[in-house]
VMD Tcl script that builds the backbone (N, CA, C; Angstrom):
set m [mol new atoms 252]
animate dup $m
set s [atomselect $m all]
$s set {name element resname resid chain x y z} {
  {N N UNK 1 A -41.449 10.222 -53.703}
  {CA C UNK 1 A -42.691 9.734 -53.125}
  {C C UNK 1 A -43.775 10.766 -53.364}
  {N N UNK 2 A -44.926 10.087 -53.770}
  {CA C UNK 2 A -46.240 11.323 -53.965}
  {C C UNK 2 A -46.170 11.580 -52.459}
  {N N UNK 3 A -47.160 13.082 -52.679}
  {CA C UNK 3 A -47.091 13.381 -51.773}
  {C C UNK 3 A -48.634 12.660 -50.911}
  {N N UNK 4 A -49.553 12.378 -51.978}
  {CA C UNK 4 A -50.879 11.450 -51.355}
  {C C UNK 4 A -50.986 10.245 -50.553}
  {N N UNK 5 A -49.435 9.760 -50.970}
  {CA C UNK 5 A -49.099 8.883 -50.289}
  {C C UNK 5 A -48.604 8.533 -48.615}
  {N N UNK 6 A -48.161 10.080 -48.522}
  {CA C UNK 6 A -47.790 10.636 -47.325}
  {C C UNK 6 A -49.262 10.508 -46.057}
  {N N UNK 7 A -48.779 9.660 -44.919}
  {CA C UNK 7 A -50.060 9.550 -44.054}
  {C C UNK 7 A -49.280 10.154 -42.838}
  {N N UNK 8 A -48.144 11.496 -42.438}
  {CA C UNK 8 A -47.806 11.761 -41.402}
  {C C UNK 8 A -48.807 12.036 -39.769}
  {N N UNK 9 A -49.753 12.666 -40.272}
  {CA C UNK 9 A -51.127 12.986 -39.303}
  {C C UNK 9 A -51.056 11.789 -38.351}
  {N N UNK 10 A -51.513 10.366 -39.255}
  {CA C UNK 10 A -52.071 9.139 -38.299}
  {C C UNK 10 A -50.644 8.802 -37.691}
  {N N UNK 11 A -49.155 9.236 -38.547}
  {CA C UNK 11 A -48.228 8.249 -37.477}
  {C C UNK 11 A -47.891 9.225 -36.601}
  {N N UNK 12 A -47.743 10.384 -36.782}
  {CA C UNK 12 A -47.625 11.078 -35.683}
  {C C UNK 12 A -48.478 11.075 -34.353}
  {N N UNK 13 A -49.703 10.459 -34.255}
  {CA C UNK 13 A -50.722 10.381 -33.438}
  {C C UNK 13 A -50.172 8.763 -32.547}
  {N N UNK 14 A -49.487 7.769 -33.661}
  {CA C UNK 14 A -49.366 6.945 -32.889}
  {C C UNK 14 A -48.439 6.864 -32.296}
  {N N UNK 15 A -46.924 7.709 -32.685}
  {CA C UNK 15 A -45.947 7.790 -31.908}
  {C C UNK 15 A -46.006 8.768 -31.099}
  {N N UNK 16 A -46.903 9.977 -30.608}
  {CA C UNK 16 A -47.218 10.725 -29.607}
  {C C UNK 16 A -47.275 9.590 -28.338}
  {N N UNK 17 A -48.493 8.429 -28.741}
  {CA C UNK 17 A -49.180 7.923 -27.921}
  {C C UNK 17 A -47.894 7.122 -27.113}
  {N N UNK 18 A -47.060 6.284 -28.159}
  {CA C UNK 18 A -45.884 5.980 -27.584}
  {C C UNK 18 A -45.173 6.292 -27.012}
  {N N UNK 19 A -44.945 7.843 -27.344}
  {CA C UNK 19 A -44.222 8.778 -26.026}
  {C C UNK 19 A -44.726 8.835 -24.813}
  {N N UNK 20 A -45.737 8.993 -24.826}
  {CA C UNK 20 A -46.785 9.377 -23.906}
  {C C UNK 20 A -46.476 7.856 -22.788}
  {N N UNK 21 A -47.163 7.072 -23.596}
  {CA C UNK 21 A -47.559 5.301 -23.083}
  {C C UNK 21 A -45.359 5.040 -22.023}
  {N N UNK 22 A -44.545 5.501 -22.812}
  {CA C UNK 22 A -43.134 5.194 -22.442}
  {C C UNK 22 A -43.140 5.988 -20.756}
  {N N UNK 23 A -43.841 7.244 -21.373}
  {CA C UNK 23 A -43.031 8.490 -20.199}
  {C C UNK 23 A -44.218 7.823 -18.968}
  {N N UNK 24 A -45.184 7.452 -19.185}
  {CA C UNK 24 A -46.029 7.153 -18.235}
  {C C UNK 24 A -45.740 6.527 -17.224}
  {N N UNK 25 A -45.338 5.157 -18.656}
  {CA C UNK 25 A -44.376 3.838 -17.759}
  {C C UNK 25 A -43.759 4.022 -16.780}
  {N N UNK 26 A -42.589 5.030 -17.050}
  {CA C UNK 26 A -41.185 5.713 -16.177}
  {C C UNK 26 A -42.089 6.288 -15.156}
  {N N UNK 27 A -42.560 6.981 -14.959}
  {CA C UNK 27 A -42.686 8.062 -14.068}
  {C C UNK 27 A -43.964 7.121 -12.850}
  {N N UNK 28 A -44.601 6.273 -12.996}
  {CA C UNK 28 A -45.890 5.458 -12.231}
  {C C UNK 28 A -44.843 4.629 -11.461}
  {N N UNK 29 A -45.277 4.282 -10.127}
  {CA C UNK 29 A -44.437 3.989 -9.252}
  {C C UNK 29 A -45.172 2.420 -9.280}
  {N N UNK 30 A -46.598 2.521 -9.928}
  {CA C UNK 30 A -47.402 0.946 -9.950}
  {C C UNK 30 A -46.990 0.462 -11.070}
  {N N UNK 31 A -46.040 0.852 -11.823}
  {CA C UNK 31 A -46.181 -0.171 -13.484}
  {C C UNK 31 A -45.562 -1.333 -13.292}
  {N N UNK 32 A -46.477 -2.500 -14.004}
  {CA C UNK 32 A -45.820 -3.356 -14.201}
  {C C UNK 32 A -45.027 -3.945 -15.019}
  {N N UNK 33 A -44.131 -4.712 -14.721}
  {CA C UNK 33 A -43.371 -4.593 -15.708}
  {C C UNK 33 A -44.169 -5.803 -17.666}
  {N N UNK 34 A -43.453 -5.264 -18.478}
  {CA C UNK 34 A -44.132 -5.224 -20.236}
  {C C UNK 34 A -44.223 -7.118 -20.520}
  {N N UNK 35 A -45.151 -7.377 -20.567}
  {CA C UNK 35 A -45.106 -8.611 -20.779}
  {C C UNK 35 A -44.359 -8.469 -22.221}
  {N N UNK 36 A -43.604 -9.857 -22.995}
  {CA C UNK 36 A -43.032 -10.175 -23.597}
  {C C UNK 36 A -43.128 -9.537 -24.882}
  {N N UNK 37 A -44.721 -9.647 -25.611}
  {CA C UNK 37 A -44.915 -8.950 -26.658}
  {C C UNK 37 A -45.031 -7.487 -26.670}
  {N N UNK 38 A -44.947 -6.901 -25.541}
  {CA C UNK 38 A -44.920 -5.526 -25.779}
  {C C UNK 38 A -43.607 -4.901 -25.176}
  {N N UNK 39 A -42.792 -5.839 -24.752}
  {CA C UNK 39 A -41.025 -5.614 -24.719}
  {C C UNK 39 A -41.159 -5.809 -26.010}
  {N N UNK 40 A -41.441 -6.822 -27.065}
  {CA C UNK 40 A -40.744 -6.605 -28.249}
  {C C UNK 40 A -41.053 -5.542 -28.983}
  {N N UNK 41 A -42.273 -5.391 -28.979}
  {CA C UNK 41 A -42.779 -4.394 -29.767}
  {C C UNK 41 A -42.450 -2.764 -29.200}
  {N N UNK 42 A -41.745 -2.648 -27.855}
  {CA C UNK 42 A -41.670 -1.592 -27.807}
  {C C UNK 42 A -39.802 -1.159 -28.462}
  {N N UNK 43 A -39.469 -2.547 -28.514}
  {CA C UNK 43 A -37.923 -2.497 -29.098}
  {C C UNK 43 A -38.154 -1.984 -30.396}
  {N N UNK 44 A -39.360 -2.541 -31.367}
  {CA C UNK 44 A -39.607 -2.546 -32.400}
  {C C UNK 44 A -39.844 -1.024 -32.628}
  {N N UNK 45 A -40.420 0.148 -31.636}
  {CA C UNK 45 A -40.785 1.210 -32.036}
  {C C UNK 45 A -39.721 2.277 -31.997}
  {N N UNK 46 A -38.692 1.973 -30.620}
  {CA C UNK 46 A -37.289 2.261 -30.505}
  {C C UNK 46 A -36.551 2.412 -31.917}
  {N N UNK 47 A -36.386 1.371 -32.310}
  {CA C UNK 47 A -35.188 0.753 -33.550}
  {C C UNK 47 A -36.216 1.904 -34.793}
  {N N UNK 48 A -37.025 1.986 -34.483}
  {CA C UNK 48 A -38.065 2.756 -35.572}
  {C C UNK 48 A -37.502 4.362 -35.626}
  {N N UNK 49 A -37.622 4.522 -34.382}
  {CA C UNK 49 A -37.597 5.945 -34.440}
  {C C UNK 49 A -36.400 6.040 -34.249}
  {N N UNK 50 A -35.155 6.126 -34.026}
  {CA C UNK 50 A -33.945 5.761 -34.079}
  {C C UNK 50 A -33.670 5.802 -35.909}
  {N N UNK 51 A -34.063 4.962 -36.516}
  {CA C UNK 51 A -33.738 5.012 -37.702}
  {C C UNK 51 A -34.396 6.178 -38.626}
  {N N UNK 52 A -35.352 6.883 -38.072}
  {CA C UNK 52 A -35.715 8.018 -38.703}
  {C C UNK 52 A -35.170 9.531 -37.845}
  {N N UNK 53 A -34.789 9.132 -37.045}
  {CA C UNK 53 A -33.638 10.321 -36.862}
  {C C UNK 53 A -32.422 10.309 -37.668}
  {N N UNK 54 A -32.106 8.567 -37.558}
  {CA C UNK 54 A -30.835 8.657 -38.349}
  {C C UNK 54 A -30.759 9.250 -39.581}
  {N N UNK 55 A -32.030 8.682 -40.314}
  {CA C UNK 55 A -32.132 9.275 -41.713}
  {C C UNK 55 A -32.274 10.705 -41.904}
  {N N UNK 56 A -33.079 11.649 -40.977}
  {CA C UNK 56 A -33.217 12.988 -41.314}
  {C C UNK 56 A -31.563 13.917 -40.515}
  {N N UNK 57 A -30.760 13.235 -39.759}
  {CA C UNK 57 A -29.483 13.686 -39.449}
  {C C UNK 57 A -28.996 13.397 -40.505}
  {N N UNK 58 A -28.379 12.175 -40.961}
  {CA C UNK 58 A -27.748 11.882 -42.146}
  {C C UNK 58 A -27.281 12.778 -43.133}
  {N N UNK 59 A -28.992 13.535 -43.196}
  {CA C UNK 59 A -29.406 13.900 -44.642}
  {C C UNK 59 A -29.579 15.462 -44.313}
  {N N UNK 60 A -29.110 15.958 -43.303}
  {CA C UNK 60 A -28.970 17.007 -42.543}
  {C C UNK 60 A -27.062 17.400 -42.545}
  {N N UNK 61 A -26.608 16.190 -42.967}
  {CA C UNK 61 A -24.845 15.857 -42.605}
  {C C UNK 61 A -24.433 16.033 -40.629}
  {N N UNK 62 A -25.558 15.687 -40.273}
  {CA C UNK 62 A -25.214 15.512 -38.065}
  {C C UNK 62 A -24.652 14.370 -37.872}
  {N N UNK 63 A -23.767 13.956 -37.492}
  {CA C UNK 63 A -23.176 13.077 -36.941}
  {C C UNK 63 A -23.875 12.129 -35.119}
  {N N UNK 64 A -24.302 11.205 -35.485}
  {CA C UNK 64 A -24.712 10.726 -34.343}
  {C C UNK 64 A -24.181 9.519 -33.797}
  {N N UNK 65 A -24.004 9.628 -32.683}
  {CA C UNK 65 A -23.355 8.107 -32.290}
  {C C UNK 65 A -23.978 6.748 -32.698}
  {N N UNK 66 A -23.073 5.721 -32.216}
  {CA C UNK 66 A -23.735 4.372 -32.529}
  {C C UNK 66 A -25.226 3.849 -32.558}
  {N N UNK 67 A -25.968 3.667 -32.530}
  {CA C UNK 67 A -27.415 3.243 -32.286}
  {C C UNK 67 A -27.517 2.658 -30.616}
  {N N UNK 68 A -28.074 2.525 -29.959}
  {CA C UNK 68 A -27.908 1.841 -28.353}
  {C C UNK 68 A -28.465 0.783 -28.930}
  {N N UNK 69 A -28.092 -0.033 -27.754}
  {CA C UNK 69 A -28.822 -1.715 -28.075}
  {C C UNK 69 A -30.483 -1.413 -27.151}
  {N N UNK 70 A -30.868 -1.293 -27.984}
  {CA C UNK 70 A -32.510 -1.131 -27.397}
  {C C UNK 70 A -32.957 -2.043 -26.488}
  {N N UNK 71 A -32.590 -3.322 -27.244}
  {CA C UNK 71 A -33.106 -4.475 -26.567}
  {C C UNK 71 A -32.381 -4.461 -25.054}
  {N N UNK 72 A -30.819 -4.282 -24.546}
  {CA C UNK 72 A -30.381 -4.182 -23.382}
  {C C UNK 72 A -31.188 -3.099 -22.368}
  {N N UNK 73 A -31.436 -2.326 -23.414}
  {CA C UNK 73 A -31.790 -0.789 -22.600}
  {C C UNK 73 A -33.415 -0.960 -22.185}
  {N N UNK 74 A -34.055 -1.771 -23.304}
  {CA C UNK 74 A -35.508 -1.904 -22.460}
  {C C UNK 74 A -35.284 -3.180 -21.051}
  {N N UNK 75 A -34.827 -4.142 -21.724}
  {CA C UNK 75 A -35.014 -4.928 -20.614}
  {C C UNK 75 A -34.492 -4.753 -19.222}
  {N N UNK 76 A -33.507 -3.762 -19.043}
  {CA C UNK 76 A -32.723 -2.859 -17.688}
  {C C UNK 76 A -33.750 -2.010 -17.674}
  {N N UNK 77 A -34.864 -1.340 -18.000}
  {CA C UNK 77 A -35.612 -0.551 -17.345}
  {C C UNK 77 A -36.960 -1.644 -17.145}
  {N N UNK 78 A -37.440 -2.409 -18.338}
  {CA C UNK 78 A -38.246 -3.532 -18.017}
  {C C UNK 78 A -37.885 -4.212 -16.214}
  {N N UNK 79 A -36.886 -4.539 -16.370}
  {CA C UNK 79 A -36.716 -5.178 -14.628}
  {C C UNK 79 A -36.693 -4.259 -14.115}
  {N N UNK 80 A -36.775 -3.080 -13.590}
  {CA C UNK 80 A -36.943 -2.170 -12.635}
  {C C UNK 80 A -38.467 -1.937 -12.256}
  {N N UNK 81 A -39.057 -1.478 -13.385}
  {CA C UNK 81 A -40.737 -1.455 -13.375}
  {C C UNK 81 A -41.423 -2.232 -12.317}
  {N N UNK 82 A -42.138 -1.758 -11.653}
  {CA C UNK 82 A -42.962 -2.454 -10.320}
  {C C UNK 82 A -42.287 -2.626 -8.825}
  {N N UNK 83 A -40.826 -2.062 -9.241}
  {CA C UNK 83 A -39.732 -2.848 -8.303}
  {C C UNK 83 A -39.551 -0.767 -7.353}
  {N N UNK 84 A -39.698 0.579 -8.116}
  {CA C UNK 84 A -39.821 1.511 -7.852}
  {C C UNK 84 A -40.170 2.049 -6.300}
}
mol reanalyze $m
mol bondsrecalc $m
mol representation Tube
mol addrep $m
C-alpha cells in the first residue's frame, strides 16, 4: 500500500471519539439506551476494531481468543443503559 494512501490521522480521531462516545455511555447513570441504528453501527465498529487487532497480533504471531459475539455483548449492556 502507498504510503499517500494511508489516512491514519482522520481514523484515529474517529475511533478516539468512539472510545470516548462507548466509555461515556458506561459510566452516565442518564444514558439511554442506543436506538437500533446505532446498536448496529456500534456492533459494526466493535467487529472493526477487533479485526484490526486481530490482524496486527496475527502478524505479531499473539495468539488471541475467539472473537466475542458483539452483537450479544452490546445488546446485554444496551438493556442495562437507563436502567443504572
Amino acid at each position: 500500500m502507498s504510503e499517500h494512501l494511508r489516512n491514519f490521522g482522520n481514523l484515529t480521531r474517529s475511533l478516539t471519539k468512539f472510545e470516548v462516545d462507548i466509555h461515556d455511555m458506561l459510566t452516565h447513570d442518564d444514558t439511554a439506551a442506543l436506538v437500533p441504528e446505532d446498536l448496529a453501527a456500534a456492533g459494526k465498529l466493535s467487529r472493526s476494531c477487533w479485526a484490526v487487532v486481530a490482524m496486527l497480533c496475527g502478524a505479531a504471531g499473539v495468539d488471541l481468543p475467539t472473537e466475542p459475539d458483539w452483537d450479544d455483548i452490546l445488546a446485554e449492556v444496551n438493556a442495562t443503559l437507563g436502567q443504572q
